[in-house]
N, C-alpha and C positions, 0 to 999 in steps of 0.2 A: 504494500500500500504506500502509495505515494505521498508525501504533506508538502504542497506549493502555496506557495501567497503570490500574487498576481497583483501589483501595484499599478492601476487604472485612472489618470487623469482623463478627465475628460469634461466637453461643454459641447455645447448645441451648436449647431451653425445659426449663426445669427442674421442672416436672410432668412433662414426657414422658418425661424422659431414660432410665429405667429400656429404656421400649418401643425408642427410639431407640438405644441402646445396644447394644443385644441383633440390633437390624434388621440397623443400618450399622456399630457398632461405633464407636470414638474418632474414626477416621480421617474422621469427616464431610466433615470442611472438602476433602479431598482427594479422595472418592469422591462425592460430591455437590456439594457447592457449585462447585467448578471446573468440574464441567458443565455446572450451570444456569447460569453466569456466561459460560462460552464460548461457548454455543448460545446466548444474549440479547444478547450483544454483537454476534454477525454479525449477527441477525437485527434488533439496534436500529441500529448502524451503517451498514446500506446503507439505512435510510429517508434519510439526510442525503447533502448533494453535500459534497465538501473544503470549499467556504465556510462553510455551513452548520456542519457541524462543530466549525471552529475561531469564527465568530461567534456563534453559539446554542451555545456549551459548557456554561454554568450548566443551560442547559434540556435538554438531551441526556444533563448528569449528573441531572437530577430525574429524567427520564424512566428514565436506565437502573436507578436508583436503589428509581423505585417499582413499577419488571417484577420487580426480582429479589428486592426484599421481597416481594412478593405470591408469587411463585415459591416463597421460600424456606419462607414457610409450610407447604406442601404439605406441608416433610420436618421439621417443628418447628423450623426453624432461624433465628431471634431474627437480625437484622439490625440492629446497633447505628450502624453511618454503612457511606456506601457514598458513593466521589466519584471523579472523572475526573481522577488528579492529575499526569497528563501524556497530551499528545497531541499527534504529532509523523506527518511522511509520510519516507516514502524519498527520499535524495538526487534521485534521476531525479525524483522527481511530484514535489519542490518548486521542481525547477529550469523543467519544464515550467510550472510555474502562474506562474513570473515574468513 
């Protein structure tokens, strides 16, 4: 089992906001964004084995980085940094990988 924290700035495109407003309401970040971020993370985290993971981390954060900007677009939602600023396995799978 995997433990990632996923650090998400983000804000509205401010041309849209009116549209976006009225769609999703304030709560974006909570009815949107945490979706697209939890459905991208399962889906980008089992392309990688445990090693993988933690030795290609820089590239695993670009990766999830430029899914959930592209993603985020779809709902006008402006992506200001996006990084992997922890990432940790369960007691059991680190003691098995010793």
């Amino acid at each position: 089992m995997v433990n990632l924290i996923l650090r998400v700035l983000s804000h509205l495109d401010v041309n849209r906001l009116p549209v976006k407003v009225q769609s999703i309401g304030l709560e974006y970040d909570e009815k949107v964004l945490l979706l697209i971020r939890n459905e991208l993370l399962k889906v980008m985290v089992v392309q990688f084995n445990a090693d993988q993971l933690l030795t290609e981390r820089p590239h695993v954060s670009a990766l999830v980085r430029d899914s959930l900007i592209q993603k985020a677009k779809d709902f006008n939602i402006v992506l200001d940094d996006v990084a992997i600023t922890h990432l940790s396995y369960k007691a059991e799978f680190s003691r098995a990988m010793e």
